[in-house]
C-alpha positions as CSV (number, residue, x, y, z in Angstrom):
1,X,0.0,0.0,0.0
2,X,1.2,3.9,-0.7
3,X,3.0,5.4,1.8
4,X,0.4,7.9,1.7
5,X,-2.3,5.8,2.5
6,X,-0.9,5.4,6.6
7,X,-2.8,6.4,9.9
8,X,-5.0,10.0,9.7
9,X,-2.5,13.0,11.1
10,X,-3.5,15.5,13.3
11,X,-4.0,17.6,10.1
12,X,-6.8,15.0,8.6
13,X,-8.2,15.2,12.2
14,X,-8.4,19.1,11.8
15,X,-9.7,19.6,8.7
16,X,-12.9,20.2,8.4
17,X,-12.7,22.7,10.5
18,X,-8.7,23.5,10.2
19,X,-10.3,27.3,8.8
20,X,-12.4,28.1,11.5
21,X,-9.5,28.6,14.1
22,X,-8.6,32.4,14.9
23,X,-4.9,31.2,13.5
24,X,-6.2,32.0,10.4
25,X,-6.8,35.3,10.6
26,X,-4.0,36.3,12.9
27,X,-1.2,34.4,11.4
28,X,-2.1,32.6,8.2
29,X,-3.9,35.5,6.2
30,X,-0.9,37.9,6.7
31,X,1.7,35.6,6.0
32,X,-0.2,34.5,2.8
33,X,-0.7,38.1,2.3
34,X,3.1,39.1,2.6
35,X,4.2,36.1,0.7
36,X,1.8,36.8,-2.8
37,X,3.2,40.7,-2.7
38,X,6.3,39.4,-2.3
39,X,5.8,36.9,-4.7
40,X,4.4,39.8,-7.1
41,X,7.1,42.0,-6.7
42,X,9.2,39.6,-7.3
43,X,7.6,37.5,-10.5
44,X,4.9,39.6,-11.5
45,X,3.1,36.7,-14.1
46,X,4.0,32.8,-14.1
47,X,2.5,30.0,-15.7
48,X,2.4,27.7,-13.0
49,X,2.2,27.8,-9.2
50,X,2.5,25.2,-6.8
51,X,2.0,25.5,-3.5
52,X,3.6,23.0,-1.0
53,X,1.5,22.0,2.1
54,X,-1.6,24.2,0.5
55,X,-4.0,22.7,3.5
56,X,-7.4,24.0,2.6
57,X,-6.2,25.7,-0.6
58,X,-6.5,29.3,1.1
59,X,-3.1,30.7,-0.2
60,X,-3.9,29.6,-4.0
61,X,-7.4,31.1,-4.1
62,X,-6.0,34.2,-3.1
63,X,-3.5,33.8,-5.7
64,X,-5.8,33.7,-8.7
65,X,-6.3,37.1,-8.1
66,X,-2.6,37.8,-8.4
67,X,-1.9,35.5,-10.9
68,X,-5.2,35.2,-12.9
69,X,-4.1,33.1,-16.2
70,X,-1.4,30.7,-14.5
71,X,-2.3,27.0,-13.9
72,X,-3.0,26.6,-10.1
73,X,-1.8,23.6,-8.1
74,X,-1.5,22.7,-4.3
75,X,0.1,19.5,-2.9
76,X,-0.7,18.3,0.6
77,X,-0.1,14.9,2.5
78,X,-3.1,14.8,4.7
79,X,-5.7,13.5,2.4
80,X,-8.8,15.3,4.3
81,X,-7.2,18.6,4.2
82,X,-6.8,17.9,0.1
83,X,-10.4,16.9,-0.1
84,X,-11.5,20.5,1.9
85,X,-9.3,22.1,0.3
86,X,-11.5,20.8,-3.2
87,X,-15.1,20.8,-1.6
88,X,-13.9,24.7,-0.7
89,X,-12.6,26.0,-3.6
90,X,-15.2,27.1,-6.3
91,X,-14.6,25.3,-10.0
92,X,-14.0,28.5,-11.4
93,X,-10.9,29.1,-9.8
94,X,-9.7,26.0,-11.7
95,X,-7.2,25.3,-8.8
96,X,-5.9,21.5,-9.0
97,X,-5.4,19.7,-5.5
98,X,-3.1,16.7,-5.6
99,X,-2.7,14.4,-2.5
100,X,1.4,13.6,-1.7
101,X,4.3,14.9,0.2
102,X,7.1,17.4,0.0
103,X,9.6,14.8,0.1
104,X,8.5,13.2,-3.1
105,X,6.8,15.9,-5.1
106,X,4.2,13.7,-8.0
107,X,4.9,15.8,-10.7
108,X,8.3,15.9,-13.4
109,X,11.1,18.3,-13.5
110,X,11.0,21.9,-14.6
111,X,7.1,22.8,-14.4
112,X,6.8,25.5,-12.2
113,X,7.8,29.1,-12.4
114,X,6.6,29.8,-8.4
115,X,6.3,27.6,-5.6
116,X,4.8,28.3,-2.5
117,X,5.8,26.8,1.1
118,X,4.1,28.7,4.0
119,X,4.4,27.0,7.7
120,X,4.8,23.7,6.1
121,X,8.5,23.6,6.1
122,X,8.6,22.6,9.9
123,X,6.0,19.6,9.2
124,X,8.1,18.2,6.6
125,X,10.1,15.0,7.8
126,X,12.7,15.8,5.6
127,X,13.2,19.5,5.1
128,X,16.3,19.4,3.1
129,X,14.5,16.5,0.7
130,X,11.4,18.3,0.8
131,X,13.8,21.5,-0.6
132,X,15.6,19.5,-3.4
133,X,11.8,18.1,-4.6
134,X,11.3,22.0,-4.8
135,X,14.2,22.7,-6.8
136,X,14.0,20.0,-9.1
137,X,10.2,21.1,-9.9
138,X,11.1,24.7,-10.1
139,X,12.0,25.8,-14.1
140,X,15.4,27.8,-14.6
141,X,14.2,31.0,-13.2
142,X,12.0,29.9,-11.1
143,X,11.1,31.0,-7.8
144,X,10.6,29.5,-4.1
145,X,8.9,32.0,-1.8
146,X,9.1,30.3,1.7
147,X,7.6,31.7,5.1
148,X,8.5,30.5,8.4
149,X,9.4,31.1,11.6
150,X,13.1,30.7,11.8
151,X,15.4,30.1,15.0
152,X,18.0,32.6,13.9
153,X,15.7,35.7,13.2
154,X,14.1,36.6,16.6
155,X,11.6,39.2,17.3
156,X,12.2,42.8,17.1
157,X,10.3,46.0,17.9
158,X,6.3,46.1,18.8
159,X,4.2,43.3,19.7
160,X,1.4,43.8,17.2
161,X,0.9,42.3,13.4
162,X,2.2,44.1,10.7
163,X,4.7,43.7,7.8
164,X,7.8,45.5,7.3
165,X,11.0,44.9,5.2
166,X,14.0,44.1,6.7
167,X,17.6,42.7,5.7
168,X,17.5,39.0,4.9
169,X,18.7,36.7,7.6
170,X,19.2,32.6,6.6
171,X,19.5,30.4,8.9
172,X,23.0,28.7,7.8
173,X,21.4,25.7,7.5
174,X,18.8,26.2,5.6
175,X,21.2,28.8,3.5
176,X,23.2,25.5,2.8
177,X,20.7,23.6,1.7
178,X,19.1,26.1,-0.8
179,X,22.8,27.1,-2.3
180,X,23.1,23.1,-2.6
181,X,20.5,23.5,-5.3
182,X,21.2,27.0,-7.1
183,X,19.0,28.5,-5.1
184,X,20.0,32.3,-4.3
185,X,18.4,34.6,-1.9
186,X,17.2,37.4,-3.7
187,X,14.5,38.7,-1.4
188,X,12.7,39.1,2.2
189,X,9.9,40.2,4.4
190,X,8.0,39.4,7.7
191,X,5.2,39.5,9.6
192,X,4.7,40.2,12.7
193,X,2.1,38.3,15.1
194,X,1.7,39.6,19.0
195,X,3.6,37.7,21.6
196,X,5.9,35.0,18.8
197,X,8.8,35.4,17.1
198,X,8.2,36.9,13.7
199,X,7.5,34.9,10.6
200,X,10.1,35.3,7.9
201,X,9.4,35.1,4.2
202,X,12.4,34.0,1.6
203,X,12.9,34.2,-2.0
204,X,15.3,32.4,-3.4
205,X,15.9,31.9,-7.4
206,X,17.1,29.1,-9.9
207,X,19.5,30.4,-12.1
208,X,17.8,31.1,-15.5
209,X,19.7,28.7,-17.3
210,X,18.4,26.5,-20.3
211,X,17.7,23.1,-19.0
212,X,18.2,19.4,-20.5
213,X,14.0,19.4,-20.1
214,X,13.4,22.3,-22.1
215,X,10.7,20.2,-24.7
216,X,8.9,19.2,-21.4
217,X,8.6,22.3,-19.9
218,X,5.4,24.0,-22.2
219,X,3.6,20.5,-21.2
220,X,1.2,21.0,-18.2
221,X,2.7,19.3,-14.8
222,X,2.4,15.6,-14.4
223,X,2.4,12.9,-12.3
224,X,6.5,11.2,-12.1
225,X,6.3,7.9,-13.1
């Protein structure tokens, strides 16, 4: 039987009514926020997004507003939360929901032109795998936009939510990891949230090199075989 196919998580548990907790509003919806106008600033039209650990698909119907003709995707490995995140999203936001984990991304090599990965990163049980799945999705160009709450950036200044910019600090491992696979800081926010450490948002960029896929890369994404 699939790996995926194991005991229910605490996220299955959780999600029908994951969007009803006051996380949401408080920490979710301004990190989701910060990391789209980052995102936008950043690469202001793709063709595909992905987002990694999409949960109930909030971040991606957010981003067909910001991103109204690219292909929509979100990958997450509790299968409830992937079947919310469908009942929840309306058909005309043509967003596609595929069940499977960071560690083994389902689809083939250079698809993506943005990928998402907002508080997921610490749920992964590989982060480093789960980061070289993202790079090996992720077209020359292509850009990661990752937001969490990292133990080498603590909080500074007032206890209330709000974004601001501010110099880019990497953790070193996690700077390691992403320079293992060509992938160069080239931008950063936060948010703030009351009384925790602040939530950082990363982009780092593939180089824009041509790549041994290039035929594959105008095909929609698909499942690795």
């Amino acid at each position: 039987m699939s790996e995926l196919h194991s005991t229910p998580s605490r996220f299955d548990r959780r999600a029908s009514t994951y969007d009803d907790s006051t996380l949401q509003q408080f920490l979710f919806v301004p990190v989701h926020q910060t990391a789209l106008q980052l995102a936008l600033q950043l690469l202001p039209q793709a063709r595909r997004v992905l987002d990694v650990g999409c949960g109930t698909g909030r971040l991606l119907r957010r981003a067909r507003q910001c991103y109204p003709t690219a292909e929509l995707v979100g990958v997450d490995l509790a299968g409830r939360m992937v079947a919310t995140a469908i009942a929840a999203t309306p058909t005309k936001l043509a967003v596609r929901y595929v069940h499977g984990r960071a560690e083994r991304l389902p689809f083939t090599d250079d698809v993506f032109d943005l990928v998402f990965a907002t508080l997921s990163l610490r749920h992964w049980t590989n982060p480093a795998a789960g980061i070289t799945e993202i790079g090996r999705v992720l077209t020359p160009g292509g850009l990661l936009v990752l937001a969490e709450v990292l133990p080498s950036c603590p909080r500074r200044g007032p206890a209330v939510p709000m974004l601001r910019r501010r110099h880019t600090v990497v953790p070193a491992e996690l700077g390691t990891v992403l320079a293992a696979h060509r992938l160069t800081v080239i931008g950063s926010d936060h948010t703030r949230w009351f009384r925790q450490p602040d939530v950082q948002v990363i982009a780092a960029q593939q180089p824009p090199q041509v790549s041994a896929n290039l035929p594959t890369r105008g095909q929609p994404p698909r499942f690795a075989t």
